[in-house]
C-alpha positions as a Python dict, from the first residue, in 0.01 Angstrom:
ca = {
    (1, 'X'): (0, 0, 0),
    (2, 'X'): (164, -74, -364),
    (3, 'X'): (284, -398, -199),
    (4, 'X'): (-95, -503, -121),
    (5, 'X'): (-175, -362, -517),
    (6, 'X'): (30, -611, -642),
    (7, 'X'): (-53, -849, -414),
    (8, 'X'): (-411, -825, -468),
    (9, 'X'): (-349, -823, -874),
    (10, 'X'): (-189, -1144, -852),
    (11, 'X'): (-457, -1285, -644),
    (12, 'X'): (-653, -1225, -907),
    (13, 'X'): (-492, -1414, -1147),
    (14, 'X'): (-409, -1670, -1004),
    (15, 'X'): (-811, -1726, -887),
    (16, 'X'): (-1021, -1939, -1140),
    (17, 'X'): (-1269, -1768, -1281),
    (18, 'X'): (-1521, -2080, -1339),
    (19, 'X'): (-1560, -2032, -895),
    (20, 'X'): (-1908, -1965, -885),
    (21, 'X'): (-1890, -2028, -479),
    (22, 'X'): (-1758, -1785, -269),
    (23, 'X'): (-1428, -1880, -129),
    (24, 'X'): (-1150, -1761, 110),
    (25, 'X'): (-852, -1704, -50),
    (26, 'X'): (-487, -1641, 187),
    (27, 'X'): (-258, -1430, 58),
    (28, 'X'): (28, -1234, 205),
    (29, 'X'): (165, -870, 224),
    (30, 'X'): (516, -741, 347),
    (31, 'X'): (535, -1121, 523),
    (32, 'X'): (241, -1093, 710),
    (33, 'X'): (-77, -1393, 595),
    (34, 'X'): (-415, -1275, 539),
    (35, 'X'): (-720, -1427, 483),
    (36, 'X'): (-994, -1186, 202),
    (37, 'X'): (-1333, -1416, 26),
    (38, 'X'): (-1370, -1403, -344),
    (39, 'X'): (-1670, -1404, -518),
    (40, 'X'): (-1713, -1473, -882),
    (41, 'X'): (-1962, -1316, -1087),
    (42, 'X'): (-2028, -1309, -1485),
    (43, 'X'): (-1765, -1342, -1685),
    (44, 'X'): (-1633, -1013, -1778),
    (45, 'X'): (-1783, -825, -1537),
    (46, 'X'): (-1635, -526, -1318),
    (47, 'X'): (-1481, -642, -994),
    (48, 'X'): (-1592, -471, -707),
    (49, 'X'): (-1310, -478, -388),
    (50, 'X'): (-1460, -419, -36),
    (51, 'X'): (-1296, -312, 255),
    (52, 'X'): (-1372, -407, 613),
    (53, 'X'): (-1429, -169, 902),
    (54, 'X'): (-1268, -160, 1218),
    (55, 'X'): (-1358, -529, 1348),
    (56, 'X'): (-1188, -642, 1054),
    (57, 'X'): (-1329, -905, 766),
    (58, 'X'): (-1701, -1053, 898),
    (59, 'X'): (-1978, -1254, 801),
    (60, 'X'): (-2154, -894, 709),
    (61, 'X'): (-1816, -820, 411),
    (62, 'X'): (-1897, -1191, 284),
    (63, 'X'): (-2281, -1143, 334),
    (64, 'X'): (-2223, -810, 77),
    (65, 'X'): (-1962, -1015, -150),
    (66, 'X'): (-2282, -1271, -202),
    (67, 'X'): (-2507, -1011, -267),
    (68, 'X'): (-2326, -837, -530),
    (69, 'X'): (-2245, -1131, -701),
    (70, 'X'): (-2534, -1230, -774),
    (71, 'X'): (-2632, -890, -937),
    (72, 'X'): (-2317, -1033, -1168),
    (73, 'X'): (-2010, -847, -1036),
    (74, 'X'): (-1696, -1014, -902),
    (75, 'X'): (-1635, -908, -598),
    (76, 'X'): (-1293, -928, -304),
    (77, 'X'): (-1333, -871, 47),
    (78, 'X'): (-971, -775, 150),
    (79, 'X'): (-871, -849, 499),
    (80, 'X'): (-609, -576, 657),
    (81, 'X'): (-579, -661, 1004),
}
C-alpha cells in the first residue's frame, strides 16, 4: 500500500495540469503495470481518488471521473487489479 502512495504521488506530478480531457495514465506498483484515468479539474482544486469495485476499473469509474470534473475537482480512478 505505501508503494502505490508513492506511486500515485508521483503520478501526480508528473501529469500536466493544463489536461482538460480525461486520459489514461499507466503506471506501475511492486513491478506489476496498471492502467487508472485522470481527470483535470480547476486549477487548485481538491483531487478526488476513486476506487473500483470488484470488476475492476470501467466505463462507470471514468463515467464518475467526468462527472466530478466538471463540478471542478480533479479526480484519479486507480486501477488495482
Amino acid at each position: 500500500m505505501k508503494t502505490f502512495i508513492a506511486v500515485f504521488i508521483v503520478l501526480l506530478l508528473g501529469v500536466s495540469p493544463v489536461a482538460m480531457a480525461g486520459q489514461a495514465v499507466n503506471y506501475e506498483s511492486e513491478g506489476v503495470a496498471y492502467e487508472g484515468y485522470w481527470r483535470d479539474g480547476a486549477a487548485g482544486s481538491p483531487l478526488v481518488l476513486i476506487i473500483h469495485d470488484w470488476d475492476g476499473l470501467t466505463d462507470y469509474e471514468v463515467k464518475r471521473s467526468e462527472m466530478l470534473s466538471e463540478l471542478g475537482y480533479r479526480v484519479f480512478a486507480a486501477d488495482l487489479f
